[in-house]
The first five atom37 places (N, CA, C, CB, O) and aatype in JSON, in Angstrom:
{
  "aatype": [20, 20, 20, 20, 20, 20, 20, 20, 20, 20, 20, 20, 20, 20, 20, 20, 20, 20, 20, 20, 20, 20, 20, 20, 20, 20, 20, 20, 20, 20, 20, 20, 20, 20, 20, 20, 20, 20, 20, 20, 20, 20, 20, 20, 20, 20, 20, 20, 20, 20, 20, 20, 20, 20, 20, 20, 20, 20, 20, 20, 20, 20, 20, 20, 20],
  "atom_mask": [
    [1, 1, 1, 1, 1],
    [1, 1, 1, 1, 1],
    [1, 1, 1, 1, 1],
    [1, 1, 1, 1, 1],
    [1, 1, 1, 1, 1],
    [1, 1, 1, 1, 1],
    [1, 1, 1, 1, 1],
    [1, 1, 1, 1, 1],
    [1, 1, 1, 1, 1],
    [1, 1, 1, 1, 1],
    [1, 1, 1, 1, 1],
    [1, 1, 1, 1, 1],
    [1, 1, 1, 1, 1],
    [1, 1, 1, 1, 1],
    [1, 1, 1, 1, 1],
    [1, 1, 1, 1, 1],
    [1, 1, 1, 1, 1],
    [1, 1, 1, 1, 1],
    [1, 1, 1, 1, 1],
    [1, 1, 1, 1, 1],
    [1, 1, 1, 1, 1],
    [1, 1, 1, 1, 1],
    [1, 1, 1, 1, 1],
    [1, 1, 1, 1, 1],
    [1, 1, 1, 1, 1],
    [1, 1, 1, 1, 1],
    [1, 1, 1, 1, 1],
    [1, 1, 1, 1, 1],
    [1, 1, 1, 1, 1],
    [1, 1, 1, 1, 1],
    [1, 1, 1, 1, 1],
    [1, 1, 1, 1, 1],
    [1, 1, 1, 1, 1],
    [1, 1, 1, 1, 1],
    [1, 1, 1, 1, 1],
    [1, 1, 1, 1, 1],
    [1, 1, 1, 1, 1],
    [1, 1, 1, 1, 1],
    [1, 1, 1, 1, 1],
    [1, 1, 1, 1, 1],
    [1, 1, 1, 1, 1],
    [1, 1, 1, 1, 1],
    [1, 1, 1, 1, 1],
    [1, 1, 1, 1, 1],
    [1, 1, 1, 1, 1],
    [1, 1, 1, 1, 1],
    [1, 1, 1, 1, 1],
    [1, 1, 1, 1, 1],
    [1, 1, 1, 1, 1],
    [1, 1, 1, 1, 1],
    [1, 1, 1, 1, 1],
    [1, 1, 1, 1, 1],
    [1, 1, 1, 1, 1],
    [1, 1, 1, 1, 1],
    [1, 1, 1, 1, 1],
    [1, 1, 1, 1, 1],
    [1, 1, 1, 1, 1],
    [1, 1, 1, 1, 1],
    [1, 1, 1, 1, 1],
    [1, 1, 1, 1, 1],
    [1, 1, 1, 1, 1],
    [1, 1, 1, 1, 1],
    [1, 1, 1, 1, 1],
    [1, 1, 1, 1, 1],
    [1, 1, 1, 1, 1]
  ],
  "atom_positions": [
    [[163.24, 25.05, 100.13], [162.26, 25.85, 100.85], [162.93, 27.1, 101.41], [161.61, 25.03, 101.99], [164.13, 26.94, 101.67]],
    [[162.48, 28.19, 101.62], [162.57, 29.58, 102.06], [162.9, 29.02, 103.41], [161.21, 30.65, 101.87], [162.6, 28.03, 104.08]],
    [[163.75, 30.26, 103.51], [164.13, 29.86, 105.39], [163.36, 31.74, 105.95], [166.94, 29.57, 105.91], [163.43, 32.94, 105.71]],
    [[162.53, 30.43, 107.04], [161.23, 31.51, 107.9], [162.2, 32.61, 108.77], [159.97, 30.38, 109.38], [163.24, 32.36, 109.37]],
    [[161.33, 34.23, 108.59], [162.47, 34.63, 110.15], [161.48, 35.14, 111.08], [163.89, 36.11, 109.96], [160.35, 35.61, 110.98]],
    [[162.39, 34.85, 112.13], [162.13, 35.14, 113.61], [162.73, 34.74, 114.51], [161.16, 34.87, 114.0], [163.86, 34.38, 114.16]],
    [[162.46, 34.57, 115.87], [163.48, 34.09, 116.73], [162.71, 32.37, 116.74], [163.61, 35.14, 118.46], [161.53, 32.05, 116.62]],
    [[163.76, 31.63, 116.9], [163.81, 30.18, 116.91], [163.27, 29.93, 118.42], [165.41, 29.55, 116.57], [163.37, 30.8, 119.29]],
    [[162.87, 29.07, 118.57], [162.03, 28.66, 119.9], [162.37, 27.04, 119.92], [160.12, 29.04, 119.77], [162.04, 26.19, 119.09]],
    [[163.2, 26.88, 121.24], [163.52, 25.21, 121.31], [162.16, 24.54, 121.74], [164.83, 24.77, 122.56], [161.23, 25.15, 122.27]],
    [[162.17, 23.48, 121.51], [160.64, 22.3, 122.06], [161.16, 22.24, 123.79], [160.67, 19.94, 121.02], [162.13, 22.19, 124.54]],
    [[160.16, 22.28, 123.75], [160.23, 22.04, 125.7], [159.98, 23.86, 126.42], [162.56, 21.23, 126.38], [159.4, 24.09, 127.48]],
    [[160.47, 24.67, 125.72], [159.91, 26.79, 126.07], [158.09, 26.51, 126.07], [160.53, 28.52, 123.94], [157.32, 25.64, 125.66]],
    [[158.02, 27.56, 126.62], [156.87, 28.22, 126.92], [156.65, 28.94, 125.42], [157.03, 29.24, 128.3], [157.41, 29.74, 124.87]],
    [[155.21, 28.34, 124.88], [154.8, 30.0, 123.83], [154.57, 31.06, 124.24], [153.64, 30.13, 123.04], [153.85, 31.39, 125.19]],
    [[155.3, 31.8, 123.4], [155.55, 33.59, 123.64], [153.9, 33.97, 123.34], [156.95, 34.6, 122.17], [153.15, 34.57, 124.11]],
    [[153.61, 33.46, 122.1], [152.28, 33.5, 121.5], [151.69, 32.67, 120.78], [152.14, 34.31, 120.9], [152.36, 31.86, 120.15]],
    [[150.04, 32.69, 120.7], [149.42, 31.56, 120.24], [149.52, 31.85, 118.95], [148.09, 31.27, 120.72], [149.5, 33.02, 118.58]],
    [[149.63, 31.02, 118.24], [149.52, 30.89, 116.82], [149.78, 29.73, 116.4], [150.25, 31.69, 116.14], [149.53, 28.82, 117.18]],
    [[150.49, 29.29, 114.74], [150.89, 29.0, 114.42], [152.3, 28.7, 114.18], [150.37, 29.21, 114.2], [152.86, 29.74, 113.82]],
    [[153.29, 27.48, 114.25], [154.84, 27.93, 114.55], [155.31, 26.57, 113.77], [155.43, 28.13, 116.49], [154.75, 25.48, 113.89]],
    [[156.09, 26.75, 113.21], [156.73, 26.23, 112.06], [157.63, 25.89, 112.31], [156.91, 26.8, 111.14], [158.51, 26.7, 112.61]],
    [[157.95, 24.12, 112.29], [159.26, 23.81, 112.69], [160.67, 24.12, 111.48], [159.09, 22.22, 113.09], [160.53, 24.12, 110.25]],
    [[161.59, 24.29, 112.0], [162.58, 24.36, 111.1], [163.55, 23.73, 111.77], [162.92, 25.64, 110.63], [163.51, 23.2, 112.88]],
    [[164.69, 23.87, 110.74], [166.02, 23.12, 111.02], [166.76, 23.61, 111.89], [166.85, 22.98, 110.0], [166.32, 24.37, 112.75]],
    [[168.38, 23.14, 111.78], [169.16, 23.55, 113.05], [169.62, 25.25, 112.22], [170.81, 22.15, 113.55], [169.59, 26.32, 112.83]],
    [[169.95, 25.11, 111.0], [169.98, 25.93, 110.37], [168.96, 27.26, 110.13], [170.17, 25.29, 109.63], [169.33, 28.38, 109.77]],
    [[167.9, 26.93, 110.34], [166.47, 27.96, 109.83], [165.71, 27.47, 109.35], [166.52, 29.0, 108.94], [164.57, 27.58, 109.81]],
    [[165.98, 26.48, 107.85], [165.29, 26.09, 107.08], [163.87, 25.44, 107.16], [165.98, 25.54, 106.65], [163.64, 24.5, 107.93]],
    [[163.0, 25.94, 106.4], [161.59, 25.27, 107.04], [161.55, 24.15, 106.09], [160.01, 26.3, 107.0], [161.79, 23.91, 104.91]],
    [[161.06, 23.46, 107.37], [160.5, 21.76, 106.73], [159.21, 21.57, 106.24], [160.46, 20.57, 107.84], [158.75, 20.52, 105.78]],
    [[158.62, 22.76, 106.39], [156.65, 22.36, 105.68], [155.65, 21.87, 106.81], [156.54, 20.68, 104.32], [154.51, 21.44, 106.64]],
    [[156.48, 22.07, 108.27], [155.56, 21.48, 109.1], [155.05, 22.44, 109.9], [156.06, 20.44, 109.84], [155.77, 23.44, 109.98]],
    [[154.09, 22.46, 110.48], [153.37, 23.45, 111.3], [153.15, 23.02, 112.38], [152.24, 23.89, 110.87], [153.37, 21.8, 112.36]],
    [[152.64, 23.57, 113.96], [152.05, 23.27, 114.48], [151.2, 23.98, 115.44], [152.56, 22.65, 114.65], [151.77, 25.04, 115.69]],
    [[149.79, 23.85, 116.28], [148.85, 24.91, 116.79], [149.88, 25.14, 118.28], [146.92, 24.26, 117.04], [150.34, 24.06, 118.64]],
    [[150.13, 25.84, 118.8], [150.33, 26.08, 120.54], [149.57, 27.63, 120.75], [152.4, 26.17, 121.12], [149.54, 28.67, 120.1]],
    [[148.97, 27.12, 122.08], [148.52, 28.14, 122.74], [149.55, 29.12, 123.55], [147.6, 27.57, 123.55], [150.38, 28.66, 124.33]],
    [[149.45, 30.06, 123.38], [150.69, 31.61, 124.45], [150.59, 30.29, 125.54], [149.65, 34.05, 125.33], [149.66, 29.5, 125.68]],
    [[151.92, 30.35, 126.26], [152.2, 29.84, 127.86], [151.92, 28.29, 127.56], [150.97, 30.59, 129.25], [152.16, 27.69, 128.61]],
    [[151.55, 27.48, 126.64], [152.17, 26.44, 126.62], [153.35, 25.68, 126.14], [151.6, 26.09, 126.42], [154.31, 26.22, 125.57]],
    [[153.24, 24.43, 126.38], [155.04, 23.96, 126.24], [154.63, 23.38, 124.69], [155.91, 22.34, 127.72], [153.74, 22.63, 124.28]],
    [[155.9, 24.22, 123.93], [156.22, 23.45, 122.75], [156.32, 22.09, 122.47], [157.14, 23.76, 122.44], [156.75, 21.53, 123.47]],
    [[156.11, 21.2, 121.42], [156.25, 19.78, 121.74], [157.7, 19.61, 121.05], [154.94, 18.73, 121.12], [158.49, 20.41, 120.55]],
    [[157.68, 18.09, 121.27], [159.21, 17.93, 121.06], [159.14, 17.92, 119.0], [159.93, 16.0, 122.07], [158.1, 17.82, 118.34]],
    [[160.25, 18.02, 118.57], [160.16, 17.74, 117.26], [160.73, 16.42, 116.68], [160.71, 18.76, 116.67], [161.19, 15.54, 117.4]],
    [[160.67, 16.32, 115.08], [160.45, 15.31, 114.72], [162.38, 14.7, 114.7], [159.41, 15.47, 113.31], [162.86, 13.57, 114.74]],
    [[162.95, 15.93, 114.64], [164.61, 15.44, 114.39], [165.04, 16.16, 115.76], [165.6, 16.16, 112.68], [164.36, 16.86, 116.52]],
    [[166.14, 15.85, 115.83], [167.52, 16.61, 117.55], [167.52, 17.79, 116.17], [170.09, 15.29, 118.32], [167.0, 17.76, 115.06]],
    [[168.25, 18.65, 116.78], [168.61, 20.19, 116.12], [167.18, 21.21, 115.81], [169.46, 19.9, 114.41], [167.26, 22.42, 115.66]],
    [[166.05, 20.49, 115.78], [164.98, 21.45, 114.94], [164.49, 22.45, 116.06], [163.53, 20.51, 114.2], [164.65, 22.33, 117.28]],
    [[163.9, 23.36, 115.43], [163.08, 24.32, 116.87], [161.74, 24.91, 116.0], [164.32, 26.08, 117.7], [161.54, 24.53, 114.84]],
    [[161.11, 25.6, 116.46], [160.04, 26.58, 116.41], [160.31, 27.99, 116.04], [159.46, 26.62, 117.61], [161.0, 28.81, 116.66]],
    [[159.53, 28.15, 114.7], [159.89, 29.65, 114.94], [158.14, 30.38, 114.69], [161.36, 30.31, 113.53], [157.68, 29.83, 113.68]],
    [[157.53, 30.97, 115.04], [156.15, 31.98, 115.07], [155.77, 32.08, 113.48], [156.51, 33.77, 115.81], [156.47, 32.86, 112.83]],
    [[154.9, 31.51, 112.91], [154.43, 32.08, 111.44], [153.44, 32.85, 111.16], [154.13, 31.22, 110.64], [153.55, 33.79, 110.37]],
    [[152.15, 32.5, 111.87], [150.72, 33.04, 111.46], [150.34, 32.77, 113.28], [149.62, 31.89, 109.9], [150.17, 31.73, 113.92]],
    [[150.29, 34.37, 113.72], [149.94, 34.79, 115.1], [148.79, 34.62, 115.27], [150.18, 36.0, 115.49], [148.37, 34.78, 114.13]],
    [[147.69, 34.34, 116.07], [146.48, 34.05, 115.99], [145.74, 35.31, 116.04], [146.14, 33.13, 116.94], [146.26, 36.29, 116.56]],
    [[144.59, 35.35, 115.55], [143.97, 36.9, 115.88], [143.01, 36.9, 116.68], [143.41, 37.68, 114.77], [142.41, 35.86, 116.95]],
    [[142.67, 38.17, 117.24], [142.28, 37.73, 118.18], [140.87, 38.95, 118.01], [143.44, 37.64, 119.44], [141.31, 40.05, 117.68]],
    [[139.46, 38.93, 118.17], [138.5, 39.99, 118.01], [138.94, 41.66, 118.61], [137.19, 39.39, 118.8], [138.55, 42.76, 118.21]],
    [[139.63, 41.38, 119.41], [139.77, 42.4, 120.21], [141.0, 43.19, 120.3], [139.5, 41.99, 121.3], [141.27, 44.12, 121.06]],
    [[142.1, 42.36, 118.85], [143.05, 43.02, 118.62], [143.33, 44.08, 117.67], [143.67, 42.34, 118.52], [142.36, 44.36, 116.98]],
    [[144.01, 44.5, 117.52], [144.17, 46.08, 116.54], [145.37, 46.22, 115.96], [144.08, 47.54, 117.38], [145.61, 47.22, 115.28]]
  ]
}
């Protein structure tokens, strides 16, 4: 699998933004998993120690540009 970029986000941070966020490895590498968080909530924990979050598909929003 393609390794996603952006900044990595540990489980347990605050979302920067709502969207979509894609767990990956300790490395980068994406595992195929996704998950929904809303901006300002807490990431959940992941499925392995080392993995984090990184931002894939930002949510849109009517009123954005």
């Amino acid at each position: 699998m393609s390794k996603p970029k952006g900044t990595m986000h540990k489980p347990g941070q605050k979302a920067p933004e709502s969207g979509q966020y894609g767990i990956v490895g300790p490395k980068g590498g994406n595992t195929g998993t996704e998950v929904t968080v809303a901006k300002g909530e807490t990431l959940p924990p992941t499925p392995k120690p080392g993995q984090g979050f990184i931002l894939v598909d930002k949510t849109k929003h009517k009123d954005d540009k």
